[in-house]
N, C-alpha and C positions, 0 to 999 in steps of 0.2 A: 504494500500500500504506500502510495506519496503523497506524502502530504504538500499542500497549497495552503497560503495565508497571505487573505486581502487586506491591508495595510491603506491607511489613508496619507495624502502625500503633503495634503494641507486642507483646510480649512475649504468648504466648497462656498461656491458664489452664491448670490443668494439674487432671485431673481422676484426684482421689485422695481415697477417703474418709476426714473427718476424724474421730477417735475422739473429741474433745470434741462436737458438735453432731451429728455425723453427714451435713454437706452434703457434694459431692461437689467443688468449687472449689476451688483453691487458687492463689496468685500468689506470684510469685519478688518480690514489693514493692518494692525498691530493687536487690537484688542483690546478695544477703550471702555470703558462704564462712564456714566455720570451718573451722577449719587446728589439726589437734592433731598434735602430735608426743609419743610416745612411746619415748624412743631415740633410736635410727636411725630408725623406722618413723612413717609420715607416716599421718593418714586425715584426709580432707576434705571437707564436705559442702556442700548447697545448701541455703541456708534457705527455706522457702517459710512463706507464710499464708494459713489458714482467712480465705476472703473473708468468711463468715457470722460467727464469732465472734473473729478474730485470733487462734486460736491459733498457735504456731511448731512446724515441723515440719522434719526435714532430710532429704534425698535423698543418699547417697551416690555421691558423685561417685570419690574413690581410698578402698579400704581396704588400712591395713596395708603401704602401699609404701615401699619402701626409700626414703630421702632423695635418694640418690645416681641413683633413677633417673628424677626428677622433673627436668625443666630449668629453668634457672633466673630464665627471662624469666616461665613460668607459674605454677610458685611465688611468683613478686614480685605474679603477676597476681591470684590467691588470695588474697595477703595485701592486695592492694589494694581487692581488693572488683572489679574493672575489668568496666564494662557491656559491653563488647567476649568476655569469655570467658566471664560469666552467660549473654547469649545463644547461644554457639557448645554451649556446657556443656548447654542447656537443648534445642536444637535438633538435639543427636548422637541418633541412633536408641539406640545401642547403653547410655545412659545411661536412653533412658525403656523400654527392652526389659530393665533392672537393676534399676530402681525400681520396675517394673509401673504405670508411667503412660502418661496418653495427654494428648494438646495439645485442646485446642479453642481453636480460632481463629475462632471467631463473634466481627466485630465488632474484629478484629483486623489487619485487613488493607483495603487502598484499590485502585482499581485508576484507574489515571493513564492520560490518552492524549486525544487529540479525538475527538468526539462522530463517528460514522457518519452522513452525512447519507443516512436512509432516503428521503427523495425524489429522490437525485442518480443517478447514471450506473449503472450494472449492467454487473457485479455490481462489489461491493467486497470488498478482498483483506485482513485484518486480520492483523500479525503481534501476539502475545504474546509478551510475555519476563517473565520472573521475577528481582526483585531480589532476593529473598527466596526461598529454598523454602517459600513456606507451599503446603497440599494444598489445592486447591480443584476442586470439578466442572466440568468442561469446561464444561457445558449450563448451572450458577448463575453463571458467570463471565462469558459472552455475554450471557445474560441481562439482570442487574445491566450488562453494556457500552452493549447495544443498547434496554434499554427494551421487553423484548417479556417474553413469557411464554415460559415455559419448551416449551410445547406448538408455540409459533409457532419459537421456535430450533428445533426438530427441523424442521421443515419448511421452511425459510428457509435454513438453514446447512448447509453441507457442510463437512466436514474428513476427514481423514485418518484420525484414533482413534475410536474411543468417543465421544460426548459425556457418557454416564455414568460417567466416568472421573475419579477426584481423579487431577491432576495436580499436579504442581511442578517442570516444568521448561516451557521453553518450547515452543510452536505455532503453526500457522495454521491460518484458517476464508476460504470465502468465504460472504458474504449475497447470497443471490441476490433478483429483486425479489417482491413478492408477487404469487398467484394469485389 
């Protein structure tokens, strides 16, 4: 069995149209928070940027929460800027289903593992795992593995799901040898 592991390579775009230029791209760039308090009452956002013309834009991440019910390692985390909760912040569904965005991860993601020797023994058994939850298609992910067309993966491969299927979580496939 060989293992594969999908690995993400950075932070994926975040597709939101910009009211300055009107492209649809945006990037979390370094990985900003702003932290207002007013009060008691906290709101905190993400900054993100127009890839086309730098404009600054924010996502709301907390509105209007009480201080006290914010803890205090994520609050520090907020105030720090910390790459570790930009990405969790960016990667929560329930954050881009608030904001009405969506990820694209083109070009954002690698897939690690040794190469399938299509001339060796039959069949070969490949496990996937995910380091990352990035969504990627069953059948673009063999594919981009094995060096085949997408056409020859349906025909060659057996698995369990779907191949038409964005996944993010882990699988197996066997490659059986050609006809």
């Amino acid at each position: 069995m060989l293992p594969w592991t999908v690995r993400r390579t950075r932070l994926p775009l975040l597709s939101l149209r910009c009211v300055g230029c009107g492209s649809e791209s945006f990037t979390t760039g370094e990985g900003r928070f702003r932290v207002n308090a007013n009060g008691k009452l906290l709101d905190v956002w993400l900054l993100v940027r127009c890839v086309s013309c730098d404009r600054t834009g924010k996502l709301t991440v907390h509105e209007r929460m009480p201080v006290r019910c914010l803890e205090a390692d994520r609050l520090r985390g907020y105030r720090d800027n910390d790459p570790g909760l930009v990405a969790a912040t960016l990667l929560d569904p329930l954050f881009a289903h608030r904001n009405r965005i969506t990820l694209d991860w083109a070009g954002a993601w690698r897939l690690d593992g040794p190469p399938v020797p299509l001339d060796g023994v039959w069949p070969v058994r490949v496990e996937v795992g995910f380091a990352d939850p990035v969504p990627v298609r069953a059948d673009r992910l063999i594919a981009r593995g094995l060096g085949l067309s997408r056409r020859e993966v349906a025909l060659r491969v057996k698995c369990e799901m779907p191949l038409r299927r964005s996944l993010n979580s882990g699988f197996s496939f066997t490659v059986l040898p050609a006809k």
